[in-house]
C-alpha positions as CSV (number, residue, x, y, z in Angstrom):
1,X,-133.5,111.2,220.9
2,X,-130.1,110.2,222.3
3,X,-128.7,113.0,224.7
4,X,-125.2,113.5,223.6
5,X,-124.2,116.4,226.2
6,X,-126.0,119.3,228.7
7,X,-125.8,121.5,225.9
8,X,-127.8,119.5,223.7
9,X,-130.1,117.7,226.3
10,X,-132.7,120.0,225.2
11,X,-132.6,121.0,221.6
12,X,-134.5,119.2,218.9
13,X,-131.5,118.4,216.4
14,X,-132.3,117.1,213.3
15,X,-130.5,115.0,210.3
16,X,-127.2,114.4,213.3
17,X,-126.6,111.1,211.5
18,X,-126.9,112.0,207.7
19,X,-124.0,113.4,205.7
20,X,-124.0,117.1,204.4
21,X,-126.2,118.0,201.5
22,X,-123.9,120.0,199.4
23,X,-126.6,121.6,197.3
24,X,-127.7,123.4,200.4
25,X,-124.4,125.0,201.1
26,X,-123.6,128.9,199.9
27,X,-120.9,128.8,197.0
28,X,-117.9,130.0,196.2
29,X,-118.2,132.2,193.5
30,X,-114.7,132.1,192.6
31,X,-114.5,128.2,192.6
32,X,-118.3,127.5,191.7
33,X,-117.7,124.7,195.1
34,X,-119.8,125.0,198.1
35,X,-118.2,126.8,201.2
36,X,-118.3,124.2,203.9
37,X,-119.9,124.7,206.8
38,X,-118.0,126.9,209.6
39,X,-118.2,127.3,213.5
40,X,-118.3,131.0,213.0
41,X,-119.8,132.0,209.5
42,X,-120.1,136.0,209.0
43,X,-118.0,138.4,208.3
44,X,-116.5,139.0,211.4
45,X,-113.5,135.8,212.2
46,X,-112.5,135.5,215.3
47,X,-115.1,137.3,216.8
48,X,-116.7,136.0,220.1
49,X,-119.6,137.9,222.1
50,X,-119.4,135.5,224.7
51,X,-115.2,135.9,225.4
52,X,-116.9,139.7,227.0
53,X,-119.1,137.9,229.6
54,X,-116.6,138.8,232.1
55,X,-117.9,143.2,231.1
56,X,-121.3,142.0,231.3
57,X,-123.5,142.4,235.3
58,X,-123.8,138.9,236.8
59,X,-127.8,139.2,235.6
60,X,-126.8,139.7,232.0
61,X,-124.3,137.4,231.9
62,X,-126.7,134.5,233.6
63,X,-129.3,135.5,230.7
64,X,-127.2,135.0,227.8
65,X,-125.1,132.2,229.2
66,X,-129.0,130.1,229.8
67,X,-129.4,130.6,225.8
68,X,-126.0,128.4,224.9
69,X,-126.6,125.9,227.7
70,X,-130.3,125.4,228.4
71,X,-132.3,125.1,225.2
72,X,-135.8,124.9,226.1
73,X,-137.3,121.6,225.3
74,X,-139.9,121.0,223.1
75,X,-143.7,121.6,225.1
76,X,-146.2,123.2,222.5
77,X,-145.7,121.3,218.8
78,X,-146.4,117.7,218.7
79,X,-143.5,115.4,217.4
80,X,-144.8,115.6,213.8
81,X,-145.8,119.4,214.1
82,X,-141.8,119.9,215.5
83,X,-140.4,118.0,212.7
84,X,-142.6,120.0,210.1
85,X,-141.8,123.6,211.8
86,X,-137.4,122.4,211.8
87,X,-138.0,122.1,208.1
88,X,-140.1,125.6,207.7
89,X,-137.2,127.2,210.3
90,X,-134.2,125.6,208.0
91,X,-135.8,127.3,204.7
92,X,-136.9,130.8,206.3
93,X,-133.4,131.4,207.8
94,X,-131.4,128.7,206.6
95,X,-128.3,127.7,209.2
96,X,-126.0,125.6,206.6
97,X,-123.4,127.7,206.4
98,X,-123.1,126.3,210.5
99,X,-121.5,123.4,211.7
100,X,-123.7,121.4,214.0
101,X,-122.2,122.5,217.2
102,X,-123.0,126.2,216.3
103,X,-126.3,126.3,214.5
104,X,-129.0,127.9,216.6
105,X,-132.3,126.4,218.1
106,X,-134.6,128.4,216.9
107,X,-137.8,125.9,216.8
108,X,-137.2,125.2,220.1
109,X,-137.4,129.0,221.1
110,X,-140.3,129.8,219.5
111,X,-141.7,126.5,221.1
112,X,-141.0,128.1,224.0
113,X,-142.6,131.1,223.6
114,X,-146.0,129.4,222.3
115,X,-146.0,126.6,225.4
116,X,-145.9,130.1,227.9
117,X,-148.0,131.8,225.6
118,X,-146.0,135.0,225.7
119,X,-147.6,137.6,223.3
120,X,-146.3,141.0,221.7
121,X,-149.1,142.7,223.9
122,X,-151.3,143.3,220.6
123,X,-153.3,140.8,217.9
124,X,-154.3,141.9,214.8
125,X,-158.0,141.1,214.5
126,X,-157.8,138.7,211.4
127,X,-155.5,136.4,213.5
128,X,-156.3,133.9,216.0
129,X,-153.9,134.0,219.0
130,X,-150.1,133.2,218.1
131,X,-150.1,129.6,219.4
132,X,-153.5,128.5,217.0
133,X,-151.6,130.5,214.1
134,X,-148.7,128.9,214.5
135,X,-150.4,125.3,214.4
136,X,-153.0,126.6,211.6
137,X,-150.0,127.5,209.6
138,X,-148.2,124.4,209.6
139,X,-151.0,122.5,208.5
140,X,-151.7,125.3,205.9
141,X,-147.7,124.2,204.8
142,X,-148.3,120.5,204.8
143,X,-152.0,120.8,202.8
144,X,-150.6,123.2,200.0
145,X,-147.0,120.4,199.9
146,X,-149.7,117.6,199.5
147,X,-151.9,119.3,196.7
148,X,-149.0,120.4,194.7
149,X,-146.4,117.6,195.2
150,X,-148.1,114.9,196.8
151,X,-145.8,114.5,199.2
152,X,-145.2,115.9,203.1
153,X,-142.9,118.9,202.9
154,X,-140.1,117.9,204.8
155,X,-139.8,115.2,202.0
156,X,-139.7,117.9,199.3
157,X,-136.5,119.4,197.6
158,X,-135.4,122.8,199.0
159,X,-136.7,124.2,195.7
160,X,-140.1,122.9,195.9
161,X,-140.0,123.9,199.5
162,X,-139.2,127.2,198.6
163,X,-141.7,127.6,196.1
164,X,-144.7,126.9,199.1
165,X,-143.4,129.1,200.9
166,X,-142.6,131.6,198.7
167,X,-146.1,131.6,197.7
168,X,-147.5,132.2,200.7
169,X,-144.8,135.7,201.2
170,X,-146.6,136.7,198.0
171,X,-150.2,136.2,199.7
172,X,-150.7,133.6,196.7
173,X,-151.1,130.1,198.5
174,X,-151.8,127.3,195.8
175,X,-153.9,125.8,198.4
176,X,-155.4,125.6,201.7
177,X,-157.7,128.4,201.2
178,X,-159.7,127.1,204.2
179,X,-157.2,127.9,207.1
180,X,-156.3,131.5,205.1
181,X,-160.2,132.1,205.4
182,X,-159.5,131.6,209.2
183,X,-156.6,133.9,209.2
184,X,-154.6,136.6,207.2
185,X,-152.1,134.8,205.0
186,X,-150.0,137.9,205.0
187,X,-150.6,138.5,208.6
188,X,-149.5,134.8,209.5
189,X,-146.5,135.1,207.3
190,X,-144.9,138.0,209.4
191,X,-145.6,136.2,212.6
192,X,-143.7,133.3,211.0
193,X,-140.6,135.3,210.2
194,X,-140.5,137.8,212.6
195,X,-140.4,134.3,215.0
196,X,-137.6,132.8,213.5
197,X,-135.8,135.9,213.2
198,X,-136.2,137.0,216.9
199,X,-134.8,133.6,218.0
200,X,-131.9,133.8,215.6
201,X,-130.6,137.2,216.3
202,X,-130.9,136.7,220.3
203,X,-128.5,134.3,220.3
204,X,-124.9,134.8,220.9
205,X,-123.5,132.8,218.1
206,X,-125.6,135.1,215.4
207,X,-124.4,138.2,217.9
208,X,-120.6,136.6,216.3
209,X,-121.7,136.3,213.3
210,X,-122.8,140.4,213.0
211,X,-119.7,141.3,215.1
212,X,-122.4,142.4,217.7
213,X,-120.3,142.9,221.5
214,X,-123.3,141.9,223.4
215,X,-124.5,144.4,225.9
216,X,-123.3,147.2,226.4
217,X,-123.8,147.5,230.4
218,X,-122.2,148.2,232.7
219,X,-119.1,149.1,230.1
220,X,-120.2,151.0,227.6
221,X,-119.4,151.9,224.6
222,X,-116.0,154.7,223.7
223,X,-115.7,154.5,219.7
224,X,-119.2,156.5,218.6
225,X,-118.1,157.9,215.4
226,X,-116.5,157.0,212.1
227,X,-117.5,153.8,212.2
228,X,-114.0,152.1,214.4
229,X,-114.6,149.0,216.3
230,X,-114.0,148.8,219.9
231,X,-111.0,147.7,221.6
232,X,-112.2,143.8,221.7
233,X,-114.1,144.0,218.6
234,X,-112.5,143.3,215.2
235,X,-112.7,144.9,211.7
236,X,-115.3,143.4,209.6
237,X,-114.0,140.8,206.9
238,X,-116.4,140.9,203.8
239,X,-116.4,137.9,201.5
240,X,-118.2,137.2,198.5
241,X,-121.0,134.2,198.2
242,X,-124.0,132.8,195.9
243,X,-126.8,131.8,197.2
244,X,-127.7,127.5,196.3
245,X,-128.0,126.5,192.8
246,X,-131.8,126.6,193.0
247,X,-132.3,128.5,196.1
248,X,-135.6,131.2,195.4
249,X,-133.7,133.5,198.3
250,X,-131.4,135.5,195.8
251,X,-134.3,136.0,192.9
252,X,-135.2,139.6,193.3
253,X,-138.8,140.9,192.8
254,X,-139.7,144.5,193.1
255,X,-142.8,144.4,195.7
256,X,-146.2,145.1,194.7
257,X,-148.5,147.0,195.8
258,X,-150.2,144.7,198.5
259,X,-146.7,144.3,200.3
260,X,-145.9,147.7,200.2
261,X,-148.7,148.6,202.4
262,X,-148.1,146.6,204.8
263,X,-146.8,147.2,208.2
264,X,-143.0,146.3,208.9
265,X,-143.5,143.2,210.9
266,X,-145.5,141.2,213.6
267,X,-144.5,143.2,216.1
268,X,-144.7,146.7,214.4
269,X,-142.2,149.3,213.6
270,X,-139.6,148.8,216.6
């Protein structure tokens, strides 16, 4: 991969050269067009976490700077298995309402974390350890895509993507019933979100997007009631959208019993 600059030396970018796939985007439900993509979607414009660094202790400050501009690079998935898990990241917690320069590496965070094997401190005792789960599960993604499609996932429609993965949320793969006697589909499917969602939301471009200040040491916080922003924060901006014309994410389905017993996430309650 060419290295275009230090920030991207690192991150395993996909799809640079090819041209927007409009049927991905969020749409305007007042136009029926797709919203293009943005360097600060959410509802909070203008906002920017990192224009506080200057509040923030030299440690902090060194911490969240390393997220912007040293993406880890890719140790722990094989080119293939990288490729597969971009795809599985992009329909989990889709990033197209992001321009390029502003969508965050999460593959390449939860690389990271598998390649130096950091754990939550607990497994649950129908899993194997996070790093075989994660690599069981992929190829658990790619059997199911071949058995139903005939084709790899990555080369499936978001749709068709969504409908794998979907079934494996609702504990009901159509296939690879092999790896899931090796492992708890349900089990495997929190790790896989609770992942992507932990490298999302500890970035400073999704701490924009939620109008998040970034930590509150050594400064503090003065506004604690009534919900005002702080001085450098600004009032949230909602905006209505629709999810993709065939996008599974906005199809609700009241949860059944198996789901509702189950525990919050991967890494429990907090």
């Amino acid at each position: 991969m060419k290295v275009r600059n230090k920030k991207e030396s690192n991150a395993y970018v996909l799809n640079k050269t090819k041209q927007i796939d409009k049927t991905r985007l969020p749409v305007d439900p007042q136009t029926g067009q797709p919203m293009p993509p943005s360097d600060h979607p959410g509802y909070y414009p203008g906002f920017s976490t990192l224009s506080q660094q200057n509040f923030w202790d030299e440690a902090t400050r060194r911490v969240v700077l390393d997220r912007v501009n040293n993406v880890p690079p890719i140790r722990f998935f094989t080119p293939d298995e990288a490729e597969l898990m971009q795809a599985v990241c992009d329909r989990v917690l889709p990033q197209d309402d992001r321009d390029e320069a502003h969508k965050i590496p999460v593959m390449n965070y939860i690389d990271d974390r598998l390649y130096h094997r950091r754990i939550d401190g607990y497994q649950f005792e129908d899993m194997p350890p996070d790093h075989e789960a994660h690599r069981l599960g992929l190829q658990a993604i790619q059997e199911i895509a071949q058995q139903t499609y005939g084709k790899a996932f990555t080369e499936l429609d978001q749709t068709q993507q969504d409908t794998i993965l979907k079934s494996i949320h609702d504990a009901k793969p159509s296939g690879a019933q092999d790896i899931f006697c090796q492992m708890s589909v349900q089990h495997f499917w929190m790790l896989l979100v609770q992942d992507v969602v932990d490298a999302y939301y500890a970035h400073p471009y999704a701490w924009d997007e939620i109008g998040f200040g970034g930590p509150a040491y050594p400064r503090g916080y003065m506004r604690l009631e009534n919900g005002q922003p702080e001085p450098w924060e600004v009032n949230e901006q909602r905006y209505e959208w629709k999810a993709p014309a065939g996008a599974l994410s906005d199809v609700f389905e009241p949860p059944d019993q198996t789901h509702a017993t189950q525990t919050s996430g991967q890494e429990g309650s907090h």
